[in-house]
N, CA and C of each residue as an Amber inpcrd file, in Angstrom:
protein
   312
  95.8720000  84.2530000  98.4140000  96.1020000  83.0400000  99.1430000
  97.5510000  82.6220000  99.0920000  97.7360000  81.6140000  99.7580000
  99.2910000  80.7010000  99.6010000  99.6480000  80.2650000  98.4020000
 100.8320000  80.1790000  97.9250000 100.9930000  79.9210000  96.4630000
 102.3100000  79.3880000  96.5140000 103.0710000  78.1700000  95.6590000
 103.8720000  78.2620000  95.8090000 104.6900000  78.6060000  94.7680000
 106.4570000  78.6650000  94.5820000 107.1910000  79.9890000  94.0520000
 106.5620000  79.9150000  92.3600000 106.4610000  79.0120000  92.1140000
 105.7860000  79.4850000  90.4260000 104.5440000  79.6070000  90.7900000
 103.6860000  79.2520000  91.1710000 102.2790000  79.7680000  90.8360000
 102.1530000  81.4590000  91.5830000 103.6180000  81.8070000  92.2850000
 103.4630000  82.6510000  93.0940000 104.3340000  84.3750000  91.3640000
 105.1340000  83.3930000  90.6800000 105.4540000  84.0510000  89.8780000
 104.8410000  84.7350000  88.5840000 103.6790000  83.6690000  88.3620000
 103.1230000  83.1870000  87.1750000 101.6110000  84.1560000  87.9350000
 101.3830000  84.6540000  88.7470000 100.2150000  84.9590000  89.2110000
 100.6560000  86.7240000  89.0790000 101.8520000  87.7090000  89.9670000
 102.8110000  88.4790000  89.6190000 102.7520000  88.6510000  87.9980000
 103.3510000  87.7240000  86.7180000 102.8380000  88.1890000  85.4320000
 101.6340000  88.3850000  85.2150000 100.6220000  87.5710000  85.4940000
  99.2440000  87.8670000  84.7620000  98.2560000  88.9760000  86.0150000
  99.0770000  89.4680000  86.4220000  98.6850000  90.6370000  87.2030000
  98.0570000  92.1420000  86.3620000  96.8730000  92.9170000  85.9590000
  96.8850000  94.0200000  85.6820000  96.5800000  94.0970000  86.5380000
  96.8560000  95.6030000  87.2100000  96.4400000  96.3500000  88.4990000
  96.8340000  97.6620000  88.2280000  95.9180000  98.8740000  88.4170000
  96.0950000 100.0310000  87.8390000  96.6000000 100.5470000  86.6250000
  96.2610000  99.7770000  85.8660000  96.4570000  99.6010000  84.0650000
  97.8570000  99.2280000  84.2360000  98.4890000  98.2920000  84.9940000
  99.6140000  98.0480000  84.3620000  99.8310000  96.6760000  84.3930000
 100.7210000  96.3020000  83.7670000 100.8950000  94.7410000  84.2640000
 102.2650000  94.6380000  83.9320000 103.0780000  95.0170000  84.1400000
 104.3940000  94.7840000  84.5640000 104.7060000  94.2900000  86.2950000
 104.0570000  93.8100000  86.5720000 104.1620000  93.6500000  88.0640000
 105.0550000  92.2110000  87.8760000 105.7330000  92.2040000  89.5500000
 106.6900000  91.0240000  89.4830000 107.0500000  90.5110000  91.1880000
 107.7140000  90.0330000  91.2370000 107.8740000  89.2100000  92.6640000
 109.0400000  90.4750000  92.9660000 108.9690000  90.9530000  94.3340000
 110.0150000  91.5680000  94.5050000 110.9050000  91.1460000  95.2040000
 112.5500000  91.5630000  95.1650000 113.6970000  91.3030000  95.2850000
 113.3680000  91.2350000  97.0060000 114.9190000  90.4460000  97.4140000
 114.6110000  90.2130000  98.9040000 114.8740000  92.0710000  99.4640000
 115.7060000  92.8950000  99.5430000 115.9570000  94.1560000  99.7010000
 114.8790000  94.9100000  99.1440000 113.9720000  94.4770000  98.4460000
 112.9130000  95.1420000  98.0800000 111.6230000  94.9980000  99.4510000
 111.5610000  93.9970000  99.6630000 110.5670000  93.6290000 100.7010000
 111.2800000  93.8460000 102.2300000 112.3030000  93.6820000 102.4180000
 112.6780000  93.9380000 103.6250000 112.7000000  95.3170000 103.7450000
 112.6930000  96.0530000 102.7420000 112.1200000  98.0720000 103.1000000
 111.4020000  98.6410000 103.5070000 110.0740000  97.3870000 103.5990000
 108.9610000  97.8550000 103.9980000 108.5910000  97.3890000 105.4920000
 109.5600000  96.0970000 105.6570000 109.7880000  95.9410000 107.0600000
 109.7190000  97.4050000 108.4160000 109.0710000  97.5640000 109.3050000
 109.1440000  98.4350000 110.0880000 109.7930000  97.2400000 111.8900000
 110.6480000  97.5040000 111.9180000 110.9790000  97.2030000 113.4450000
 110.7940000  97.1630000 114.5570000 110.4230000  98.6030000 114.6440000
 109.8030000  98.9930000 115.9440000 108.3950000  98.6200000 116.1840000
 107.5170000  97.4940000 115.0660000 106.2500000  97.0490000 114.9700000
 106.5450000  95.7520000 115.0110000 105.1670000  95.1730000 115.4150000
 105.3200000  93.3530000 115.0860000 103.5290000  93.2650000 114.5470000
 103.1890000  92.4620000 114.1110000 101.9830000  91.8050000 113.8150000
 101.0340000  93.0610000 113.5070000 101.2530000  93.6900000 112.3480000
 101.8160000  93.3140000 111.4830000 103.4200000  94.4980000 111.8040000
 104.6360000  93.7880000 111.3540000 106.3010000  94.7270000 111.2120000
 106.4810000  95.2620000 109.9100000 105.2190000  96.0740000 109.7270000
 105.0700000  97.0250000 108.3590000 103.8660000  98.4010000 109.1120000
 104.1650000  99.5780000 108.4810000 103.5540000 100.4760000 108.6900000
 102.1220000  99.8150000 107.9200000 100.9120000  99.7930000 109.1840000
  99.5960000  99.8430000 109.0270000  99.0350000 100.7860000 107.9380000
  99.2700000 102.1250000 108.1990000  98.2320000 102.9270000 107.3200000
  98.9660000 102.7230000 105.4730000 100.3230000 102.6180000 104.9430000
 100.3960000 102.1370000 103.7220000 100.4210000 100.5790000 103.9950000
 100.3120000 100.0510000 104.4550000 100.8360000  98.0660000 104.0660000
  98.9890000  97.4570000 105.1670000  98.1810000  98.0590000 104.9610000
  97.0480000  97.4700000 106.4400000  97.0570000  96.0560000 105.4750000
  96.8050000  95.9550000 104.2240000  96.6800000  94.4990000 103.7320000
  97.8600000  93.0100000 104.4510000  98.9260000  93.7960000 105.0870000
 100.0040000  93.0020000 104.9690000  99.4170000  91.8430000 106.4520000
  99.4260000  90.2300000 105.8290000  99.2550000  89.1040000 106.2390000
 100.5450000  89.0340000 107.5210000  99.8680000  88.5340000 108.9120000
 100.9070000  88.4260000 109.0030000 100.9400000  86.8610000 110.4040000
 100.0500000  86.1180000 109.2570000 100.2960000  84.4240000 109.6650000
 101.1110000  83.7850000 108.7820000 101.6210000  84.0550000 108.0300000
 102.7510000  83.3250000 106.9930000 103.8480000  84.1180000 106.2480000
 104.6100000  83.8690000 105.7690000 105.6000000  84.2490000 104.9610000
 105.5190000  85.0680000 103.4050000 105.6160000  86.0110000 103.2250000
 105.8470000  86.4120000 101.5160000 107.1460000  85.6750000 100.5740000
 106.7590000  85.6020000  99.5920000 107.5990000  85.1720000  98.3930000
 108.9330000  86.5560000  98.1730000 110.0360000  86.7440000  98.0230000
 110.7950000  87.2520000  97.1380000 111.4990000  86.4910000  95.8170000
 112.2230000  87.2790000  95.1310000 112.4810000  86.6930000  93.9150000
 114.2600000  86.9040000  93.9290000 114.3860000  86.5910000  95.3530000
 115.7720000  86.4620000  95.4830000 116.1430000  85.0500000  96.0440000
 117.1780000  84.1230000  95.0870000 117.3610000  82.8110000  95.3710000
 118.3440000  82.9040000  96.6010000 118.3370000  81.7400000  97.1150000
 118.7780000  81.3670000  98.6880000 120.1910000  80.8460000  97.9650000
 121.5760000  81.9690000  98.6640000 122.6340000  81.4400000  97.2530000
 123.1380000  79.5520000  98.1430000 123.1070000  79.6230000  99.4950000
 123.3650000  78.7370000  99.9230000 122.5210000  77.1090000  99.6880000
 121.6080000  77.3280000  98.7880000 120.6600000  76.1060000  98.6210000
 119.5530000  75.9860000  97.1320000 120.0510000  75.3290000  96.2470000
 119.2950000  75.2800000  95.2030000 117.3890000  75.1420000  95.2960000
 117.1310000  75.3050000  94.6490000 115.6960000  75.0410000  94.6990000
 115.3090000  75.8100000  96.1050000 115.6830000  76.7110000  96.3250000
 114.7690000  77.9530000  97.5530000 115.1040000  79.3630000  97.2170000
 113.9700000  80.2800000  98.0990000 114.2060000  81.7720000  97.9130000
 113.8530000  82.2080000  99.3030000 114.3520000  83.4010000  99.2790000
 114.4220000  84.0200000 100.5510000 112.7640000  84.5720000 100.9280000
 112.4860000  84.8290000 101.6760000 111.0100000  85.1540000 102.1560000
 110.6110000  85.7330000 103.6840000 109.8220000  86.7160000 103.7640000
 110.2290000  87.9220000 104.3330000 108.6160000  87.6430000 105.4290000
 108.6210000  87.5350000 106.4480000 107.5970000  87.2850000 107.6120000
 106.8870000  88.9210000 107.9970000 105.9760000  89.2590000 108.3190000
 105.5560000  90.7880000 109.0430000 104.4830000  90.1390000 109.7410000
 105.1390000  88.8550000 110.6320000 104.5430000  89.0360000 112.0520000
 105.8730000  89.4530000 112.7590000 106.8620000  89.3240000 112.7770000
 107.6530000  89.5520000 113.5490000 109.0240000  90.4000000 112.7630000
 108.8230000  90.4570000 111.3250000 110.0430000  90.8720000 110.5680000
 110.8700000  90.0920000 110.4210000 110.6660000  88.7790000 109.9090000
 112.0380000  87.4410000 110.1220000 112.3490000  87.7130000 109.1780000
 113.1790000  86.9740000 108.1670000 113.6110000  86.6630000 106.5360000
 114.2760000  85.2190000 107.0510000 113.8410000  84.6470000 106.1940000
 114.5120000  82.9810000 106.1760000 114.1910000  82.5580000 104.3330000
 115.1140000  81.0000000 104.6550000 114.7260000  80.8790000 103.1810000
 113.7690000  79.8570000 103.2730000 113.0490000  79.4790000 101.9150000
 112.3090000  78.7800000 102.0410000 112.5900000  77.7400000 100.8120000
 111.9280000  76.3830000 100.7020000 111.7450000  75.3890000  99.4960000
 110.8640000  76.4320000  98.7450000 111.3830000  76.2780000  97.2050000
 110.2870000  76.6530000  96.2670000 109.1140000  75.8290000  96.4630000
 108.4620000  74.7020000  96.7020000 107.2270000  74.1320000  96.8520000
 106.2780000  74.5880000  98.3000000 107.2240000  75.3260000  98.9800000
 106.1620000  75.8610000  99.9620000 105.2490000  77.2070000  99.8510000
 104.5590000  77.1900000 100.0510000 103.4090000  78.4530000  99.9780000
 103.7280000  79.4430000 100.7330000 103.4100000  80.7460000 100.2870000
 103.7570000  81.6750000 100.7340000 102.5830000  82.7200000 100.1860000
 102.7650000  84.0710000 100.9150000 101.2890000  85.1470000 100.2320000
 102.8350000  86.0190000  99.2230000 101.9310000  86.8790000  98.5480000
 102.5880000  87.5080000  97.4420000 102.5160000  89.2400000  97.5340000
 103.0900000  89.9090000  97.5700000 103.1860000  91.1500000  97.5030000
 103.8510000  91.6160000  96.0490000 103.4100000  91.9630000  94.8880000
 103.6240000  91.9570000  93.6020000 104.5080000  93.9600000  93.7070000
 105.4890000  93.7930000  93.0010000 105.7410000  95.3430000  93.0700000
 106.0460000  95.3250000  91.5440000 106.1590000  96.3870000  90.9360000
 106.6930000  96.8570000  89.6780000 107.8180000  98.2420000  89.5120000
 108.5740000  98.0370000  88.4350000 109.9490000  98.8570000  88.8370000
 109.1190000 100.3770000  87.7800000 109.7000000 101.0810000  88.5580000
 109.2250000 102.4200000  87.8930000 110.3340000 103.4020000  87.5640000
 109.8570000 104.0260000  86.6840000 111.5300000 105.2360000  86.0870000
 111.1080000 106.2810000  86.4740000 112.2400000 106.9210000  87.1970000
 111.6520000 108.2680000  87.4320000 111.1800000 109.2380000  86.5310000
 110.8070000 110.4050000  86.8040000 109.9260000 111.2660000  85.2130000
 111.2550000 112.3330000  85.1470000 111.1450000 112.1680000  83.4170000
 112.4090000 112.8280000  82.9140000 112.7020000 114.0890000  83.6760000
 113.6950000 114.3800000  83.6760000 114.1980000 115.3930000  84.6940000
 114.3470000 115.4860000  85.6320000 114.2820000 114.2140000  86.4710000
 114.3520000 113.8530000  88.0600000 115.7560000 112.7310000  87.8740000
């Protein structure tokens, strides 16, 4: 559901999902990767992202440097990025950072 930026952070920690729980809000360049362009509603590849919402805004965990108290937040009805107030709701896409396997 909609959450806003702490309950959206605090939901991201108490995340296990595939035995892990390092999960976290991802960076604004993190979420705009998955952005696809040449798509709208949803402007993410269907067959990996079919979950991706695309009546509201996602959370990133990149602050808006031009405005205290907001973060940037990434749309896949149309691929926008704008910033938003931390008290507004947004859906959550949780990612976790991974190391590559030794020798790579």
């Amino acid at each position: 559901g909609l959450l806003d930026y702490a309950s959206a952070e605090k939901a991201c920690q108490a995340l296990d999902l595939a035995g892990h729980g390092d999960w976290r809000l991802p960076t604004r360049p993190e979420l705009e990767s998955i952005l696809d362009l040449t798509r709208h509603k949803p402007a993410a590849d269907p067959v990996f992202f079919g979950d991706t919402r695309t009546d509201d805004w996602y959370w990133t965990s990149t602050p808006c440097a031009w405005r205290s108290g907001a973060s940037w937040c990434v749309d896949f009805h149309g691929g926008y990025v704008s910033g938003s107030d931390l008290d507004y709701r947004c859906f959550v896409r949780a990612v976790r950072s991974v190391s590559p396997a030794p020798g790579q």
